[in-house]
C-alpha positions as CSV (number, residue, x, y, z in Angstrom):
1,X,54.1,-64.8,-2.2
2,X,56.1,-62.4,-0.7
3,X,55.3,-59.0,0.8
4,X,56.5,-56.5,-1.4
5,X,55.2,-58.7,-4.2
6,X,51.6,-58.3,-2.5
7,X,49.7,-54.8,-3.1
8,X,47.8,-53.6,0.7
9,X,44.6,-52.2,0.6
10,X,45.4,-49.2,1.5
11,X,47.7,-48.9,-1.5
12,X,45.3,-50.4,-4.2
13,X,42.7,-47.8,-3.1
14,X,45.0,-45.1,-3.5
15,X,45.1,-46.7,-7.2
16,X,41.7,-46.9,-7.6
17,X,41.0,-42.9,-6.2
18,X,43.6,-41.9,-8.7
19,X,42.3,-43.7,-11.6
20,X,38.9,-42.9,-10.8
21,X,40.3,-39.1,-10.2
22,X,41.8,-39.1,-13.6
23,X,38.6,-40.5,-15.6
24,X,35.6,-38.7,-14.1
25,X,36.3,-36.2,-16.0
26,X,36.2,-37.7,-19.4
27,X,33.2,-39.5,-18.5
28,X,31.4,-36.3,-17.8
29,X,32.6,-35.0,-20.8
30,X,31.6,-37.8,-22.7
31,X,27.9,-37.9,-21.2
32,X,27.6,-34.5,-22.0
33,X,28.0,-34.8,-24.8
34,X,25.4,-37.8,-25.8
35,X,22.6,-35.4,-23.5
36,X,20.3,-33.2,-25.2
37,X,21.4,-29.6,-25.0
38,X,18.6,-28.8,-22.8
39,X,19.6,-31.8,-20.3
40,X,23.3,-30.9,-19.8
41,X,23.0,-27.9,-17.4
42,X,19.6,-29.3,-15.5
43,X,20.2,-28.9,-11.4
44,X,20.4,-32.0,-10.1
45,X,22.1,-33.8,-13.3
46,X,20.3,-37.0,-14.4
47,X,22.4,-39.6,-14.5
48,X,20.5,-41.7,-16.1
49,X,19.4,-40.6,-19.6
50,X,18.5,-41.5,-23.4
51,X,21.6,-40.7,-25.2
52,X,21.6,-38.8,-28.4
53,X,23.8,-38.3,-31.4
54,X,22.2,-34.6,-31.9
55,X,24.5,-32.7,-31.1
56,X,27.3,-35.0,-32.8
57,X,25.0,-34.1,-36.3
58,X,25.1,-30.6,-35.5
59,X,28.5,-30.3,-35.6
60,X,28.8,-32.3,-38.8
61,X,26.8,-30.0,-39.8
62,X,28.1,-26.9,-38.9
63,X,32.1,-27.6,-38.7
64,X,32.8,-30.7,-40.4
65,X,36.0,-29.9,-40.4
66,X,36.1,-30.9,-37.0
67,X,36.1,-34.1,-37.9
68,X,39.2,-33.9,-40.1
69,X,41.2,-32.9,-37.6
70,X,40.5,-34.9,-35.1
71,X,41.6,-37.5,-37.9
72,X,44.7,-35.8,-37.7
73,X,45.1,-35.7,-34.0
74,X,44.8,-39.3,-34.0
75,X,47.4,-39.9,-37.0
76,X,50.0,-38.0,-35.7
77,X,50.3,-40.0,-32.4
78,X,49.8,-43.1,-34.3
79,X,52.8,-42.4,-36.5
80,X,54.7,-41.3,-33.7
81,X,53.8,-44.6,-31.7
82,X,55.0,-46.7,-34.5
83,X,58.3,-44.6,-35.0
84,X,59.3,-45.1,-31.3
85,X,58.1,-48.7,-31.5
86,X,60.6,-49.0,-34.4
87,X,63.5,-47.3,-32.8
88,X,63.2,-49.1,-29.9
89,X,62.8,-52.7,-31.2
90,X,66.3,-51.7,-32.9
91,X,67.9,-50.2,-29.8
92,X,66.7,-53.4,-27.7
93,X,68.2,-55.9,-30.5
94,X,71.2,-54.4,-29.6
95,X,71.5,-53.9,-26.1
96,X,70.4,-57.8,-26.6
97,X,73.2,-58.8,-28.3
């Protein structure tokens, strides 16, 4: 294999730190959000826990139409993904040819 072909260390840890950088967040986020309310601001966090839908039901609840556009942020991009699929299958059949 050659060298250039062959990731160092050093640079596949700077990989890892970034991606690791990137989704800490979200995970916190996310395990937040599956806490009960009264867990989430404790000092020292637990990060071990019994996840919970509560507060997922509350905000059925209480702004359902949350939920309907989050349907529509996910649409959106999806339509837009399949449009620039689309164009660029074309534009690739003809730089093919």
């Amino acid at each position: 294999m050659r060298d250039a072909a062959r990731a160092s260390p050093a640079r596949l840890a700077l990989i890892l730190l970034a991606v690791a950088w990137s989704l800490l967040p979200i995970a916190l986020v996310v395990s937040a959000s599956l806490k009960p309310a009264r867990e989430i601001f404790e000092t020292p966090p637990r990060l071990l826990f019994l996840p919970t839908a509560e507060n997922y039901v509350r905000l059925w609840r209480t702004a359902p139409e949350f939920f309907r556009t989050l349907a529509n942020s996910l649409i959106v991009p999806a339509g837009a993904r399949l449009v620039t699929i689309a164009c660029s299958s074309l534009a690739g059949y003809v730089y093919a040819r």
